[in-house]
C-alpha positions in Angstrom: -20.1 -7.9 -1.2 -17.9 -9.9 -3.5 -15.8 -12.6 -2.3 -12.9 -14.4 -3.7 -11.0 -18.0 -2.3 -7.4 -18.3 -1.7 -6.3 -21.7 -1.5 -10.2 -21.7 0.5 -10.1 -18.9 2.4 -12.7 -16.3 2.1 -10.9 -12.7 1.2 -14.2 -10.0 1.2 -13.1 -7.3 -1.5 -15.4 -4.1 -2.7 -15.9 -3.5 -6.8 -16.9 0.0 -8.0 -17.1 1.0 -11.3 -15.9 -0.5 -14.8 -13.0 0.5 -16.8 -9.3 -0.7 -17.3 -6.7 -0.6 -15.7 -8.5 -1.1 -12.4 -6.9 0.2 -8.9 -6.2 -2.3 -7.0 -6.4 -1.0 -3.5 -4.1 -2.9 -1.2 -4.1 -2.0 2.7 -0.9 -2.3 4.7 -0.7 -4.4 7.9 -3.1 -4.0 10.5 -5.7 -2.3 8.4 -8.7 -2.6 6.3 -9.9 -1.2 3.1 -11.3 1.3 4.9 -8.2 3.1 4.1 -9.2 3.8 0.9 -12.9 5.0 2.0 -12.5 8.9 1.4 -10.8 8.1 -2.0 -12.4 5.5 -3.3 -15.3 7.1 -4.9 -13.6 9.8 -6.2 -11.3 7.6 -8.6 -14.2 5.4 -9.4 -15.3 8.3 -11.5 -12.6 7.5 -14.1 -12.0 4.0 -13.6 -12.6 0.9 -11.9 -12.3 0.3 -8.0 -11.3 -2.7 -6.2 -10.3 -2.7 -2.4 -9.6 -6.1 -0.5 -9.2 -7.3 3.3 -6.3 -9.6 3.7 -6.7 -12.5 5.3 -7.2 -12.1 8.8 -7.8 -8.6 8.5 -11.3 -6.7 8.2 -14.4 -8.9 6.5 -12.1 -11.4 5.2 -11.8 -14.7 6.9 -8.7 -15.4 9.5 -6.1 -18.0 8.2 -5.9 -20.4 11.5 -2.4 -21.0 10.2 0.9 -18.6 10.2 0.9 -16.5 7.2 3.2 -13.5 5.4 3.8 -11.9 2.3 3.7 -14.7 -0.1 0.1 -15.7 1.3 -1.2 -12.3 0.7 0.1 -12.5 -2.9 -1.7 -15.2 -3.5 -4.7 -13.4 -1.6 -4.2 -10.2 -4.2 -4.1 -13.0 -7.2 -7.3 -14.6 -6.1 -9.5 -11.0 -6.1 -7.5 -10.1 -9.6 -8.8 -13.3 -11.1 -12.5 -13.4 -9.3 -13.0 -9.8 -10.3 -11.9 -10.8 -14.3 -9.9 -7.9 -14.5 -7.4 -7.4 -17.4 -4.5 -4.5 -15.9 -4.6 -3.3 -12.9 -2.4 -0.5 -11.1 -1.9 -1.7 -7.5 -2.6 1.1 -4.9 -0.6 0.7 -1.6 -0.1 1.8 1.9 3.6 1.6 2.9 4.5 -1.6 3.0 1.8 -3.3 0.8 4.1 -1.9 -1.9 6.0 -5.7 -1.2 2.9 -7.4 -2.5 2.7 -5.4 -5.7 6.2 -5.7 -6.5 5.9 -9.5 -6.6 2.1 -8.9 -8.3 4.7 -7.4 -11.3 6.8 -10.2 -11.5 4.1 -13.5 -11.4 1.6 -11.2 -13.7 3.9 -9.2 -15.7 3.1 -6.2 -18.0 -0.7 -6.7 -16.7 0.4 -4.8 -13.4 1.1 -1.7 -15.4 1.7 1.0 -13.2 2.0 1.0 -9.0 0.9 3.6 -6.4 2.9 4.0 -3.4 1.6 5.8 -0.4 3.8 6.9 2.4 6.5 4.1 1.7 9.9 4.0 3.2 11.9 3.8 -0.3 15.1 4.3 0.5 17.1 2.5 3.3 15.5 2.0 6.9 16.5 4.2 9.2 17.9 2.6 12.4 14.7 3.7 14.7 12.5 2.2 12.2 14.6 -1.0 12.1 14.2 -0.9 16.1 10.7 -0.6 16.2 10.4 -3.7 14.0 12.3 -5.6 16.6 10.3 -5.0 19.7 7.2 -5.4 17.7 8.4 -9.0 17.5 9.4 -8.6 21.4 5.9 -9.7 23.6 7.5 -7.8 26.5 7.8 -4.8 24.5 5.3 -4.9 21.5 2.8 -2.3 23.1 5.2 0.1 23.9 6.7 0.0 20.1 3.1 0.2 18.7 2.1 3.1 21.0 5.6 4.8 19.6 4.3 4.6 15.9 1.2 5.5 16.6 2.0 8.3 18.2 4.7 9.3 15.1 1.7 8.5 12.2 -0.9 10.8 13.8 1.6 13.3 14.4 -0.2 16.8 15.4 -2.7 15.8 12.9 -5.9 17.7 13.8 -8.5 15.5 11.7 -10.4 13.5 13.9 -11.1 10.1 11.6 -7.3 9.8 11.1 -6.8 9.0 14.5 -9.7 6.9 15.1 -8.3 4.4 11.8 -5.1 4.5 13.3 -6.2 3.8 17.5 -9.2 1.8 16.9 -9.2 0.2 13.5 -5.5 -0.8 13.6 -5.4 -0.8 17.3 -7.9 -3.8 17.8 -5.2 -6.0 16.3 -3.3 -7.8 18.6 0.9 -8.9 19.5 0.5 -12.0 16.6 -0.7 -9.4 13.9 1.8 -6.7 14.9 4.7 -9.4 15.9 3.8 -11.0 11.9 4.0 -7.6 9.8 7.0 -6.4 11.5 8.8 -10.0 10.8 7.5 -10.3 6.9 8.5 -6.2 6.8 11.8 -6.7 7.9 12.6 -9.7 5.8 11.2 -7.8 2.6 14.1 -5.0 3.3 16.5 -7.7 3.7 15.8 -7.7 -0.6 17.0 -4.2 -0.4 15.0 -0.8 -0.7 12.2 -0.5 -2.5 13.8 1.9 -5.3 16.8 -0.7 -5.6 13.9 -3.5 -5.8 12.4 -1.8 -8.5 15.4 -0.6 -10.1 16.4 -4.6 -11.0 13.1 -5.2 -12.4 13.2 -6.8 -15.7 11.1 -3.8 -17.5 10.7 -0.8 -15.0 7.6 -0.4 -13.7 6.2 3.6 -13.2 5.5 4.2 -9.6 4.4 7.2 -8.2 5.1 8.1 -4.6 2.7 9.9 -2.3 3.7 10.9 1.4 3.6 13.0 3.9 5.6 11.9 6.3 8.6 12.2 6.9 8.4 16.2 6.5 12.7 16.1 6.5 13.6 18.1 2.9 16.6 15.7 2.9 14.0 12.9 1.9 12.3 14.8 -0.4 15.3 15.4 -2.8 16.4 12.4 -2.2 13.7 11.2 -3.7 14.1 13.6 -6.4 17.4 13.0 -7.4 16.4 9.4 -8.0 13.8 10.5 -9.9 15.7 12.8 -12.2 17.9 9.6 -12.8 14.7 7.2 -13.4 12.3 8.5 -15.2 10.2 5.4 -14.6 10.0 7.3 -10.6 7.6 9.9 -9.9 7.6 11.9 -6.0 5.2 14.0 -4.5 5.0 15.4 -1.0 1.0 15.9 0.2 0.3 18.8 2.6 -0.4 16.6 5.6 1.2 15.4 8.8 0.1 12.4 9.2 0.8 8.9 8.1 -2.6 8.6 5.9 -2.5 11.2 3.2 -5.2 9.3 1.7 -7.4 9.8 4.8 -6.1 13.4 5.4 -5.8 15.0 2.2 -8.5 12.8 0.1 -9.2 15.0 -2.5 -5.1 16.0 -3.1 -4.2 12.4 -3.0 -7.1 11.3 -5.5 -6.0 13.8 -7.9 -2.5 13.1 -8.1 -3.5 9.2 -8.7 -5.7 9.6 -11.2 -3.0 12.0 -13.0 -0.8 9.9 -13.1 -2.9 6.7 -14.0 -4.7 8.6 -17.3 -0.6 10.0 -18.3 0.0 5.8 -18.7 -3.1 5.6 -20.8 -2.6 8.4 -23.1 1.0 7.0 -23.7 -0.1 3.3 -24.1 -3.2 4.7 -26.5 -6.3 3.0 -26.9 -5.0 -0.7 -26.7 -4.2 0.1 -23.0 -7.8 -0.4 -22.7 
């Protein structure tokens, strides 16, 4: 398996296929890039694959030192530049989207579209904003994670779902948990992620893919922003839980690689 150094740290990443733009498969916190497994194969039919562990996460190696957002930039810089890309379209789970907003701004129009999947866009609601708190809260961290777990699994019926979310992003521990909920909540501190991206120098496309909340309020929300941007795309996937990708595979593949070959046929054949 390939591996790229950030500032000497060993971050493990997979590589399928050829092609430009790449995906650039980012994991949120407390996850691998086995995420991405039941969609990974499926876009690498069109177009070239890379999924990454963070640091301290997965195959990659831990950091030994305190870490956030900035390092895991730097993390996503260091795979872009061992894998020799050229563009890449960064694909995200929830709050990963943080990383490839600030991928945009240090690499520019080489980031040329962004994938978002199950993001909170618009403002934090007030029980997410709790639950970041007593993630931070030793006392109360376990409780807090059992909460969310217990909200991203939903009724879900499909078996693997649960496993990723109780054993794969279980086995992390309070200073994992306590660490994505403090770099979460100062990213929101910027603003949402639509307002982010609505101060961008250029706009960047992004298309959203969620399932959850099920509230229609969200959805046309979401809606009406993007009848007002056009650079903002929504869909809803038929699922229930947190991981559309893991859920609904083949819906959540096909909507990406829509959405990916549109930017291609607009940019034309320089694109490549």
């Amino acid at each position: 398996m390939p591996i790229a150094f950030s500032r000497s740290l060993r971050i493990q990443y997979n590589d399928l296929a050829r092609g430009s733009p790449a995906i650039l498969c980012l994991p949120g916190w407390c996850e691998n890039k086995t995420a991405f497994w039941r969609i990974t194969h499926a876009l690498a039919k069109e177009h070239r694959v890379i999924a990454l562990d963070w640091r301290g996460h997965g195959k990659s190696a831990a950091a030994g030192v305190e870490f956030g957002n900035e390092e895991m930039v730097e993390d996503a810089v260091a795979v872009i530049r061992a894998s020799g890309v050229g563009t890449v379209v960064p694909l995200c789970v929830s709050h990963a989207g943080w990383v490839a907003l600030e991928l945009r701004r240090r690499l520019g129009e080489r980031v040329v579209r962004m994938v978002a999947l199950d993001w909170i866009v618009g403002p934090p609601p007030p029980p997410f904003r709790a639950a970041l708190l007593a993630l931070q809260d030793r006392a109360h961290w376990l409780a807090a994670r059992g909460e969310l777990f217990k909200l991203w699994i939903a009724d879900c019926e499909v078996s693997h779902v649960a496993r990723h979310i109780r054993e794969e992003m279980g086995s992390y521990g309070f200073e994992m948990w306590a660490r994505a909920a403090r770099e979460i909540e100062r990213a929101y501190l910027k603003g949402p992620p639509l307002e982010v991206l609505s101060r961008l120098e250029t706009s960047l496309p992004l298309l959203h893919l969620y399932a959850q909340p099920r509230d229609p309020a969200y959805l046309a929300f979401q809606q009406e922003f993007a009848r007002a941007h056009k650079w903002f795309q929504v869909q809803r996937i038929e699922g229930r839980s947190h991981f559309p990708a893991l859920e609904a595979p083949d819906a959540v593949a096909q909507a990406i690689l829509s959405f990916v070959n549109a930017g291609q046929r607009r940019a034309g054949p320089l694109a490549k």
